[in-house]
N, C-alpha and C positions, 0 to 999 in steps of 0.2 A: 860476294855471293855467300849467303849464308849456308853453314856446312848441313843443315835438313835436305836444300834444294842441290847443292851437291851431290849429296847420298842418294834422292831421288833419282838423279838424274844419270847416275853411275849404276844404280840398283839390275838394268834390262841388262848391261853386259855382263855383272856379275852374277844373275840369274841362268842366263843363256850358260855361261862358265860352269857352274855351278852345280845345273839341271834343278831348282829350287823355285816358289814362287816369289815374283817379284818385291813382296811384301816381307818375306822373309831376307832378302839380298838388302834388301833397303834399311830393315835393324840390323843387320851385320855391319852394313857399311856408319850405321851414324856411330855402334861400336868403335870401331877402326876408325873413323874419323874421329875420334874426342883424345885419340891421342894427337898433341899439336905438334909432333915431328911428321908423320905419317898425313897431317892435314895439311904443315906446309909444303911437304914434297908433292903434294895435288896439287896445288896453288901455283908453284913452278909451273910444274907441267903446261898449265895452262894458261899462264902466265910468260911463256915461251912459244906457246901457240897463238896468242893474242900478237906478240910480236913480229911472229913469222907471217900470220895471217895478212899485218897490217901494211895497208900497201903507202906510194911513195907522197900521195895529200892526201890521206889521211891520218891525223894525231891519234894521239894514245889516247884521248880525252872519248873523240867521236867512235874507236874501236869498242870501249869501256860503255860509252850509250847504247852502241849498238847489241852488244853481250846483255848488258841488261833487257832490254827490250826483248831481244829473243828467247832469254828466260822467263821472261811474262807471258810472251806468248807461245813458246814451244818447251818450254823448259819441261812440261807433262808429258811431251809427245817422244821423248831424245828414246832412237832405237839402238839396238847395241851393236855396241862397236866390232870388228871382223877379228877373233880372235888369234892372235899372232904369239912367239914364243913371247915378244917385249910388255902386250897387252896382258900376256898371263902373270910376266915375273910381276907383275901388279898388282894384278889380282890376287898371288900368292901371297904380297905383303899386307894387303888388305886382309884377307883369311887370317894370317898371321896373326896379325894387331887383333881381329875379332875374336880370337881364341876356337877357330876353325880348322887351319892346318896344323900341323905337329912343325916344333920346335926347329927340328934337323933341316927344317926347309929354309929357315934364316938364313942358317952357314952357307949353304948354295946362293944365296941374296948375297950376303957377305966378300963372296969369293970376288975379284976381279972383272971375270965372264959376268957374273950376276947381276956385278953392280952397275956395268955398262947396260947391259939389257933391262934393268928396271932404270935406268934413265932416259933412254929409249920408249920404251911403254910409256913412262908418264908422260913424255914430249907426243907421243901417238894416243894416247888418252886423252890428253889437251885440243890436239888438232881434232881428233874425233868431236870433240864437244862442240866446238869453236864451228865445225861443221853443220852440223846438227841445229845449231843455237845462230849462226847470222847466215843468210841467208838471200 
C-alpha cells in the first residue's frame, strides 16, 4: 500500500484527534510518513492485523487480495478509528514525526509504559483499517 493511500486513509482519525480538516491531517500524516522508521512501524501494525485477521483457509496471498481490493473500493470511505490511550500514543508519534507535537512527548513514547501502548495502538490502528478495508 502506497504511503499517500495510507496517509489518506489514517488522515479521519487523526483529524477527529486533532479537531483539524481532513486535508490538513492527511499532509501531516504524508509528513510523518516519509520517515521510513515511523512508515515501517504502520506497516507492522497492519501487518499484524492482516495476520490476526486471517483465518484458518485462508493464505496470506488471498488476505493481501483482498486488502487490496478493499483499498480500491473503500480505501476513500475508512471512518476514524475509536480514540483509545494506544490509538493516541500513535497519533502522538505521528504529530511527533510531523513536527506538530513538542519534543518532551517522545520520552513519554520512549518510556516502557509508552513503548508498550504505541505497539498496541499500532496493532489497534491496523485492526481498525483491516476493518474498515475487507469486508
Amino acid at each position: 500500500m502506497p504511503r499517500a493511500e495510507l496517509a489518506r486513509m489514517l488522515a479521519p482519525t487523526l483529524a477527529k484527534a486533532t479537531q483539524v480538516d481532513v486535508e490538513v491531517a492527511e499532509e501531516r500524516l504524508l509528513r510523518a510518513l516519509a520517515n521510513q522508521r515511523v512508515l515501517d512501524d504502520v506497516y507492522a501494525g497492519l501487518s499484524a492485523a492482516l495476520a490476526e485477521a486471517k483465518g484458518p483457509r485462508t493464505s496470506e496471498e488471498e488476505m493481501v487480495d483482498k486488502l487490496s481490493a478493499g483499498v480500491q473500493a473503500r480505501g476513500r470511505r475508512v471512518r476514524a478509528a475509536e480514540l483509545t490511550p494506544a490509538i493516541s500514543a500513535v497519533l502522538v508519534l505521528l504529530n511527533l514525526e510531523a513536527g506538530e507535537a513538542p519534543e518532551m512527548m517522545r520520552e513519554t513514547l520512549q518510556s516502557q509504559k509508552g513503548r508498550a501502548l504505541l505497539q498496541e495502538g499500532l496493532r489497534s490502528m491496523g485492526n481498525h483499517l483491516i476493518k474498515e478495508l475487507i469486508r
